[in-house]
VOTI-10694 format. One record per atom (N, C-alpha, C): x, y, z; residue in three letters; atom name; residue number from 1; chain. Coordinates in steps of 0.1 Angstrom, whole numbers, plus 5000, padded with zeros to 4 digits. Layout:
% VOTI-10694
xx|yy|zz|r|a|k|c
X|Y|Z|Ala|CA|NUM|A
...
//
This chain:
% VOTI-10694
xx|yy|zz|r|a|k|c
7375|5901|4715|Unk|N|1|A
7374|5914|4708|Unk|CA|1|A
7366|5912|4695|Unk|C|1|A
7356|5916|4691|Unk|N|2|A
7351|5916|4680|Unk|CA|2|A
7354|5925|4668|Unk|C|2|A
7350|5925|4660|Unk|N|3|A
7356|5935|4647|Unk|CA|3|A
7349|5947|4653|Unk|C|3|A
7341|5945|4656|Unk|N|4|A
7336|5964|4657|Unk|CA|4|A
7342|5973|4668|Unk|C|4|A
7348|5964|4675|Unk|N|5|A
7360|5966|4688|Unk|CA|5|A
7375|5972|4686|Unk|C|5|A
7375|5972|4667|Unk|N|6|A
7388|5980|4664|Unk|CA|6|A
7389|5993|4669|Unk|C|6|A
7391|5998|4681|Unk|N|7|A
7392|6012|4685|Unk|CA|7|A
7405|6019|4684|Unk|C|7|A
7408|6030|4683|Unk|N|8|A
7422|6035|4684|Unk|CA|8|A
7431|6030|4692|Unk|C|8|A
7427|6022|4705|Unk|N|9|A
7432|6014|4715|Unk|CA|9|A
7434|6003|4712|Unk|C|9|A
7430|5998|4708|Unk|N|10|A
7429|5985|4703|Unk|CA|10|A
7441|5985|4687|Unk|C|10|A
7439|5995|4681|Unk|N|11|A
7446|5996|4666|Unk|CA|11|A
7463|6001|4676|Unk|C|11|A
7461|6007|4677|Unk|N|12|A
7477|6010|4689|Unk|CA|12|A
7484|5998|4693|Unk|C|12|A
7475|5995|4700|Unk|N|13|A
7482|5981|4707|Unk|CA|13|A
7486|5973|4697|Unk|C|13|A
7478|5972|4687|Unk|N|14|A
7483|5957|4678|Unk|CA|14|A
7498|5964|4666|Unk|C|14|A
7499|5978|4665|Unk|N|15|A
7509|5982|4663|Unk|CA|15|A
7521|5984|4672|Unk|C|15|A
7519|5981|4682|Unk|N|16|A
7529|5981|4693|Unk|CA|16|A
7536|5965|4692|Unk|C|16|A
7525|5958|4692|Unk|N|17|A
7526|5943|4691|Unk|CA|17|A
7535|5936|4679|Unk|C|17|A
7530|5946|4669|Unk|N|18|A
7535|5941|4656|Unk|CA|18|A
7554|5947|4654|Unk|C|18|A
7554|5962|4662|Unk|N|19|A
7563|5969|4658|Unk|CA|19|A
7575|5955|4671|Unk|C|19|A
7575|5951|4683|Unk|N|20|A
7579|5944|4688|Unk|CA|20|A
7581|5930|4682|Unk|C|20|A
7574|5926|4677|Unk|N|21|A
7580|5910|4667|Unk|CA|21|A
7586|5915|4656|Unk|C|21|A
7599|5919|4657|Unk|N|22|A
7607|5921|4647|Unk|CA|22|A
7610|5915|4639|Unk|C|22|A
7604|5899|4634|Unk|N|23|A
7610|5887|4625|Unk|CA|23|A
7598|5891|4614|Unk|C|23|A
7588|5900|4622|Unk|N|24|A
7577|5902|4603|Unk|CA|24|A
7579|5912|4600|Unk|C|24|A
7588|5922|4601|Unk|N|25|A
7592|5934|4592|Unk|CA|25|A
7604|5937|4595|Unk|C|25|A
7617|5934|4603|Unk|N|26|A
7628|5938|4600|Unk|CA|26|A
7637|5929|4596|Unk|C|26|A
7644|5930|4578|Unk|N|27|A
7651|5924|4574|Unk|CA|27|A
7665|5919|4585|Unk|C|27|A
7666|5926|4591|Unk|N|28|A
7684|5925|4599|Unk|CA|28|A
7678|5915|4612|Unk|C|28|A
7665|5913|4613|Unk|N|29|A
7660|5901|4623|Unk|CA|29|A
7670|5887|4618|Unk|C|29|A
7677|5880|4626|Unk|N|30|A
7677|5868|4619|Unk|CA|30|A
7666|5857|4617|Unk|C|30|A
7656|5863|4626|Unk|N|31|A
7646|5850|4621|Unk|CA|31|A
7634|5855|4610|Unk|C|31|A
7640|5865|4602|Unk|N|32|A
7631|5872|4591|Unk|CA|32|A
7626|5864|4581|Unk|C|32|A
7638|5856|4577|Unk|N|33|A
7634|5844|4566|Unk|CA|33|A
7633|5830|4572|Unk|C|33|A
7626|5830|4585|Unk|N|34|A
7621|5818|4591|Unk|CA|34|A
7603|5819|4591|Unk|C|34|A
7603|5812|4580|Unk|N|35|A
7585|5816|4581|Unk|CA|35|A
7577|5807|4590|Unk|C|35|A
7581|5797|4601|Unk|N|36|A
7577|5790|4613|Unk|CA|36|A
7580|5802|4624|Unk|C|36|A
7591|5807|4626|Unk|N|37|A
7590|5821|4634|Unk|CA|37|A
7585|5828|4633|Unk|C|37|A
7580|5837|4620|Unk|N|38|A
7567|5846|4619|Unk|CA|38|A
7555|5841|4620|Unk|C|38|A
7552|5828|4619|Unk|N|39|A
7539|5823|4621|Unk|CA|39|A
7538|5823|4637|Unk|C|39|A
7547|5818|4646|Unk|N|40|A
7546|5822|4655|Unk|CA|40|A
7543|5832|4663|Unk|C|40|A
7555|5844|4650|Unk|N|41|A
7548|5859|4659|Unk|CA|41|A
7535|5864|4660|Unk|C|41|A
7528|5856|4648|Unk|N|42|A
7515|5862|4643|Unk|CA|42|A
7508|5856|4653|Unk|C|42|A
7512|5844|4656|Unk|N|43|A
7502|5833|4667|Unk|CA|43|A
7498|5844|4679|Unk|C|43|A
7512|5845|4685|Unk|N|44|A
7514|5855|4698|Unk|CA|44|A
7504|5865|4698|Unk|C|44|A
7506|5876|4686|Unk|N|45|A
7501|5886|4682|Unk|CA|45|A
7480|5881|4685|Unk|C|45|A
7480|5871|4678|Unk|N|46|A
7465|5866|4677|Unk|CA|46|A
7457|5865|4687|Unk|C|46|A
7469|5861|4694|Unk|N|47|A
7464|5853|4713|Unk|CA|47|A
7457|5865|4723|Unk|C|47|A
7476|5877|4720|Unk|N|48|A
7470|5887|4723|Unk|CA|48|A
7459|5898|4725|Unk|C|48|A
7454|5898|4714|Unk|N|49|A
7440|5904|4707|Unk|CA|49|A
7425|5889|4706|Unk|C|49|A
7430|5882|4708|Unk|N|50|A
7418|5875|4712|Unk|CA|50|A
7414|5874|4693|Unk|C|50|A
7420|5873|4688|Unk|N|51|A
7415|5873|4675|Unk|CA|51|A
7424|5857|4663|Unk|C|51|A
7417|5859|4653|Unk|N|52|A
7425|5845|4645|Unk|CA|52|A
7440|5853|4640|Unk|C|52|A
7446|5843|4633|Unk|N|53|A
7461|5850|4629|Unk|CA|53|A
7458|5859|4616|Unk|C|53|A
7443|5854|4608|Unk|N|54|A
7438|5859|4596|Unk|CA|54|A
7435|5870|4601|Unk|C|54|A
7426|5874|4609|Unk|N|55|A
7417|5887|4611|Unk|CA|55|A
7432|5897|4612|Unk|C|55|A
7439|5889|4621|Unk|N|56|A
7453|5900|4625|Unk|CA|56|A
7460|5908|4615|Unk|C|56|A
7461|5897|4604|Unk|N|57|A
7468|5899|4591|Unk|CA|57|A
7461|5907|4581|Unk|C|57|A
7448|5904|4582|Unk|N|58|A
7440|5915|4573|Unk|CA|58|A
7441|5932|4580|Unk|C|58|A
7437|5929|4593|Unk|N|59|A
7437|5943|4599|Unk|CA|59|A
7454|5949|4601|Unk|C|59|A
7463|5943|4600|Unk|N|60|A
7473|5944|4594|Unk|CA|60|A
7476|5953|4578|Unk|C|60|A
7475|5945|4572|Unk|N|61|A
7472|5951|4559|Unk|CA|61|A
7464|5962|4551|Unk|C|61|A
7450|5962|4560|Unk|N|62|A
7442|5971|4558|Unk|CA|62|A
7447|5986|4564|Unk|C|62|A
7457|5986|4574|Unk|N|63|A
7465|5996|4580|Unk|CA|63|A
7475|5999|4573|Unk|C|63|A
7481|5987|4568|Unk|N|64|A
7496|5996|4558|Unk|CA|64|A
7487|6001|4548|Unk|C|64|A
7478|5997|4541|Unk|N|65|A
7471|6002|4529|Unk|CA|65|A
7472|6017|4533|Unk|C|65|A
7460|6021|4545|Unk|N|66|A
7459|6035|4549|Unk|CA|66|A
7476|6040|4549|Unk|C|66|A
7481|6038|4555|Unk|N|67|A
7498|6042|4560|Unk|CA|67|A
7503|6044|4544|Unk|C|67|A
7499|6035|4534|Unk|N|68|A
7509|6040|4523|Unk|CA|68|A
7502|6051|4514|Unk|C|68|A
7489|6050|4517|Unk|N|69|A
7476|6066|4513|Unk|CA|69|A
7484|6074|4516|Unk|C|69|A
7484|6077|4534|Unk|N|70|A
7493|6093|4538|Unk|CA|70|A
7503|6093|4534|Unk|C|70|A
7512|6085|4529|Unk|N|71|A
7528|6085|4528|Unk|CA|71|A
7528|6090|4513|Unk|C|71|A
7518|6092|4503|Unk|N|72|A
7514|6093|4492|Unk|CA|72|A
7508|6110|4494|Unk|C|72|A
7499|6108|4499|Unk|N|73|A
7499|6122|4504|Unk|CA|73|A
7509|6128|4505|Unk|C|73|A
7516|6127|4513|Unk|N|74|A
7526|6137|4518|Unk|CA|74|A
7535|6138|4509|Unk|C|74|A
7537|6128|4502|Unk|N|75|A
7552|6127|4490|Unk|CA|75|A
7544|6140|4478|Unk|C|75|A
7534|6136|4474|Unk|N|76|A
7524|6145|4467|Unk|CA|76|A
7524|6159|4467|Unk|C|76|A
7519|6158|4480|Unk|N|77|A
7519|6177|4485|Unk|CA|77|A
7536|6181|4484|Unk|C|77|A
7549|6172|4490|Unk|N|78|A
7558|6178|4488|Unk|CA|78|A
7565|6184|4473|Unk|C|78|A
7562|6177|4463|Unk|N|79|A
7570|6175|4453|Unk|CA|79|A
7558|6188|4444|Unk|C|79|A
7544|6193|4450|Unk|N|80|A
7543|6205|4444|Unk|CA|80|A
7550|6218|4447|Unk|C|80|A
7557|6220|4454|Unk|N|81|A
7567|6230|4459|Unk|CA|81|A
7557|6239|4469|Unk|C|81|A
7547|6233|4473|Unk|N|82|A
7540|6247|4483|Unk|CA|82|A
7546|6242|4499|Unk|C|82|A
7544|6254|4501|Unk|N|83|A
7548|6259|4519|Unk|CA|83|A
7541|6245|4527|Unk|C|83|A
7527|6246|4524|Unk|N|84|A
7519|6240|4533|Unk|CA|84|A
7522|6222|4529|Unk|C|84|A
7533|6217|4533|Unk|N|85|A
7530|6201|4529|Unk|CA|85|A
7520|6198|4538|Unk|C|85|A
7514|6183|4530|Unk|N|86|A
7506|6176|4544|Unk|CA|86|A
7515|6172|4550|Unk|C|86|A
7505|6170|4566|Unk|N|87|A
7511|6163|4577|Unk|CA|87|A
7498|6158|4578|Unk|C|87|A
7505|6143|4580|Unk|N|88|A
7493|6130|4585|Unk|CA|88|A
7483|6137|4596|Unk|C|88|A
7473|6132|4597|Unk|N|89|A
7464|6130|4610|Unk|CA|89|A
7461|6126|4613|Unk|C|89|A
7463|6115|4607|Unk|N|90|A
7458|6097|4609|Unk|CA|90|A
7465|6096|4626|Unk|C|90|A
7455|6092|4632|Unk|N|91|A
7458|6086|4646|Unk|CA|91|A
7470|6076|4648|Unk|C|91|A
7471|6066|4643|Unk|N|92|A
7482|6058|4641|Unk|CA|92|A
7492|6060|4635|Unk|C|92|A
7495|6071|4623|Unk|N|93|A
7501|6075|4611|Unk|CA|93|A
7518|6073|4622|Unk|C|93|A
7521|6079|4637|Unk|N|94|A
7530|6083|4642|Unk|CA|94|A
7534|6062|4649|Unk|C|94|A
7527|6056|4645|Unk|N|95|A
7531|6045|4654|Unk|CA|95|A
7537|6036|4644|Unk|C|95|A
7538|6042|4633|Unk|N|96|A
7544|6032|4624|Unk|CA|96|A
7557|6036|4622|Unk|C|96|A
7562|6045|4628|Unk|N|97|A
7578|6055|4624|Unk|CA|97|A
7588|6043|4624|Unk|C|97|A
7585|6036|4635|Unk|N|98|A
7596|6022|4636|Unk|CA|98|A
7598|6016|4620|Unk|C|98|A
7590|6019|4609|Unk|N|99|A
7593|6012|4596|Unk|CA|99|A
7602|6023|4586|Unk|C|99|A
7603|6033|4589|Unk|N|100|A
7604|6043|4584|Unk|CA|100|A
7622|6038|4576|Unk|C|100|A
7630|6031|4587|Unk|N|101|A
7642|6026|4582|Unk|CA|101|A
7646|6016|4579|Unk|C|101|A
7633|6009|4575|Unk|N|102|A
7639|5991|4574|Unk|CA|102|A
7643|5989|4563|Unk|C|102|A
7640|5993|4553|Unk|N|103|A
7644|5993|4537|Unk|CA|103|A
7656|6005|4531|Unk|C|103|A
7666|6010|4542|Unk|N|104|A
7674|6014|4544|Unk|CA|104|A
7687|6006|4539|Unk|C|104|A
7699|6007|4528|Unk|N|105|A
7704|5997|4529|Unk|CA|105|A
7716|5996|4541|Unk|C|105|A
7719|5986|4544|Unk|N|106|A
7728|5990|4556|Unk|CA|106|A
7742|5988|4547|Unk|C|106|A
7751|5989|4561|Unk|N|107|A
7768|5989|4557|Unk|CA|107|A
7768|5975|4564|Unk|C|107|A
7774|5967|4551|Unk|N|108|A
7781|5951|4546|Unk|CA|108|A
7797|5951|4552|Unk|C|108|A
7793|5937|4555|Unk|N|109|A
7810|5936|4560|Unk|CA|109|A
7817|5924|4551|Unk|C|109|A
7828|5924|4542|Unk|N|110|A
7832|5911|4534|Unk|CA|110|A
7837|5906|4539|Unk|C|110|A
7832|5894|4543|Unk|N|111|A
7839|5884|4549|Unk|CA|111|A
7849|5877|4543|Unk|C|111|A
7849|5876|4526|Unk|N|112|A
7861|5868|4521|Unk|CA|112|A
7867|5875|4520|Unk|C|112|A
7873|5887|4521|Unk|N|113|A
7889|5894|4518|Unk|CA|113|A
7890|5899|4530|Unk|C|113|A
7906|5902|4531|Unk|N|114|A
7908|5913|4545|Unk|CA|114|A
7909|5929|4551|Unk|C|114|A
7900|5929|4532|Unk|N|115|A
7897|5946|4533|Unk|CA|115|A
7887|5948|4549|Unk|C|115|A
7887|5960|4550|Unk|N|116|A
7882|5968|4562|Unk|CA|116|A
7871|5979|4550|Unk|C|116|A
7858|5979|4563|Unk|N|117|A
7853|5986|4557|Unk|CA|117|A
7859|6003|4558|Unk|C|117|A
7856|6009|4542|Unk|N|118|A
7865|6023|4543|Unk|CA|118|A
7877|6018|4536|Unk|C|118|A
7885|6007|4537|Unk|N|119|A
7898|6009|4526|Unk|CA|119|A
7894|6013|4518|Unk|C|119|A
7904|6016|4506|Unk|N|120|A
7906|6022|4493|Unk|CA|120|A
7908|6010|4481|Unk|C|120|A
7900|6010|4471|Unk|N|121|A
7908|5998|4465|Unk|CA|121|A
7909|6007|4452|Unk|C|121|A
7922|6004|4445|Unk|N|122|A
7926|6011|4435|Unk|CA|122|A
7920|6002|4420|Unk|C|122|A
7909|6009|4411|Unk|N|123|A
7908|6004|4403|Unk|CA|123|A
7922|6002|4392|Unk|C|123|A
7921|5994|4385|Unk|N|124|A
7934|5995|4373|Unk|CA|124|A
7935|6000|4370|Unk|C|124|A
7948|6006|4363|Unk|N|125|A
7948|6015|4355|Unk|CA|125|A
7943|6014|4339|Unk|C|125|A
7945|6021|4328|Unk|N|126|A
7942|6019|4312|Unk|CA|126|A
7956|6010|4305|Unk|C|126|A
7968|6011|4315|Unk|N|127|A
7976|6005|4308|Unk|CA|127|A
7975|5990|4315|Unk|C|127|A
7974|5989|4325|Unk|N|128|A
7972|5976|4332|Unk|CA|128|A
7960|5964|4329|Unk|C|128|A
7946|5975|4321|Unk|N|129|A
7940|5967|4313|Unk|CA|129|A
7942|5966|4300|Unk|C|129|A
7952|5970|4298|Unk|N|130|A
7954|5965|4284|Unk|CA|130|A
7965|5956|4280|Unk|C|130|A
7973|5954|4293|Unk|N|131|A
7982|5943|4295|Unk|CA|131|A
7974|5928|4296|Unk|C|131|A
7964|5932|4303|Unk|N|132|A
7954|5921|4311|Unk|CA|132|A
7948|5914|4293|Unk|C|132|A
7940|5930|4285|Unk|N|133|A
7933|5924|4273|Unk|CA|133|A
7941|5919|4267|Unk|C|133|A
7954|5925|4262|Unk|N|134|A
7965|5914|4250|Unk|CA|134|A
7970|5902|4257|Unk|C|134|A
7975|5901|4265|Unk|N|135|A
7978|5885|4274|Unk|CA|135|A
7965|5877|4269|Unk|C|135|A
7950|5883|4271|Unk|N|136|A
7939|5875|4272|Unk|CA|136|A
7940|5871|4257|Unk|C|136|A
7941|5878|4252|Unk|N|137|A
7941|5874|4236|Unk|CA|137|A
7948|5872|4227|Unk|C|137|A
7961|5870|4233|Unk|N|138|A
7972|5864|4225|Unk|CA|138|A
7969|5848|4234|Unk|C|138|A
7966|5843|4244|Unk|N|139|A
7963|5832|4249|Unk|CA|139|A
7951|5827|4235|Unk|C|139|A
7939|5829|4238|Unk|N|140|A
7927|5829|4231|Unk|CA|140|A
7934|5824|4215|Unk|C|140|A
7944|5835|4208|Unk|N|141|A
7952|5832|4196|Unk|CA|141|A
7959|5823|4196|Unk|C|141|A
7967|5817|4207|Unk|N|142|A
7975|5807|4202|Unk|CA|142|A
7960|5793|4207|Unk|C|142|A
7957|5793|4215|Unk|N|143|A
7942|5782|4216|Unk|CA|143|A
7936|5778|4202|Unk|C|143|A
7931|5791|4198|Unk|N|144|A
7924|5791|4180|Unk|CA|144|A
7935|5778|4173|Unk|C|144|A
7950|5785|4171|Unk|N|145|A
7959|5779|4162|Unk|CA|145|A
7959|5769|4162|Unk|C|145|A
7960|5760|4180|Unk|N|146|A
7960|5749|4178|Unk|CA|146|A
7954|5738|4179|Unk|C|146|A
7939|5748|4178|Unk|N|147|A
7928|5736|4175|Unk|CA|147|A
7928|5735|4159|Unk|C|147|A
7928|5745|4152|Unk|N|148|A
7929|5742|4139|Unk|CA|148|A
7943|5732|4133|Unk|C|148|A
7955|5734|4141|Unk|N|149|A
7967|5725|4137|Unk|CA|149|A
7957|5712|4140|Unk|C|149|A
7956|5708|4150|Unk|N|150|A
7947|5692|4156|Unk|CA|150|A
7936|5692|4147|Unk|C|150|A
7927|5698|4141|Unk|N|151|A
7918|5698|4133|Unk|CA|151|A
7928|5692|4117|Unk|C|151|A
7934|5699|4116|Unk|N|152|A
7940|5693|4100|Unk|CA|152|A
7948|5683|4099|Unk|C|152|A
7956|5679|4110|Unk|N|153|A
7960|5670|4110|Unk|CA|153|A
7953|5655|4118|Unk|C|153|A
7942|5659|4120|Unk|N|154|A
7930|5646|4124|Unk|CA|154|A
7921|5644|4109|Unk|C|154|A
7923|5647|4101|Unk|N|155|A
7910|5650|4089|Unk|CA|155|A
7919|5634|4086|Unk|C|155|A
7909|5632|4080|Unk|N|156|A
7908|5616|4071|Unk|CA|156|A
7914|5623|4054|Unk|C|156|A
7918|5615|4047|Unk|N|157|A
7924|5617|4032|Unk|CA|157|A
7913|5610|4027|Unk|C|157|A
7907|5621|4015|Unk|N|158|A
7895|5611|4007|Unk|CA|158|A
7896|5601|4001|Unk|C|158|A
7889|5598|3998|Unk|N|159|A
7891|5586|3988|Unk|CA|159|A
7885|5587|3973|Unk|C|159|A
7896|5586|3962|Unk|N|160|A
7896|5589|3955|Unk|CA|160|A
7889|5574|3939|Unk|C|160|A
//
């Protein structure tokens, strides 16, 4: 396929291609932060299209560039309050929706305690931190004392 061979068919497919190797844009992939596995995908990707992994990745890029234009558009038109927002036209604009959630934060599970996601955890109260601060600082106060007791009773007697 040559460069002049990027047709809407051709731009489709390699977003089909790309939306299916989940390890180069979805964080929750586990092989997301294996950058020998995305190099791979990209290989695949390359093979497919008869093209190098560079050409892939530029025509890659050169697409989200356009994709983040309309998405700018649209955010633009919305935020002047008119009736008419834009809606993309962009031919591809609908094949990228698969990204639309990746940067989503998800729901975490703690593995070091035996809360459940949804418990309640009760912050302290104002008296309970203030039990917490005077304990801290009458500890802290007797520490001070008795570095200074060991401080004055280590001092050398001058010499007169």
């Amino acid at each position: 396929m040559e460069m002049s061979e990027w047709n809407h068919e051709n731009i489709i497919y390699l977003t089909n291609l790309y939306e299916n190797k989940t390890e180069l844009w979805d964080p929750g992939n586990k092989n997301y932060h294996l950058r020998n596995k995305k190099h791979d995908a990209w290989l695949y990707i390359a093979k497919e299209l008869k093209h190098d992994v560079e050409t892939i990745k530029g025509k890659m890029a050169s697409l989200f560039s356009s994709l983040r234009r309309e998405k700018i558009k649209m955010k633009n038109s919305a935020r002047t309050g008119r009736k008419d927002v834009y809606v993309s036209k962009w031919f591809v604009f609908s094949s990228f929706a698969f990204l639309k959630d990746k940067d989503k934060v998800r729901e975490t599970i703690d593995t070091e305690s035996d809360l459940s996601v949804g418990d309640n955890i009760d912050a302290p109260t104002d008296s309970e931190t203030e039990v917490h601060v005077s304990a801290g600082t009458e500890s802290i106060n007797n520490q001070t004392a008795d570095l200074k007791e060991a401080s004055v009773s280590n001092q050398k007697p001058e010499d007169h």
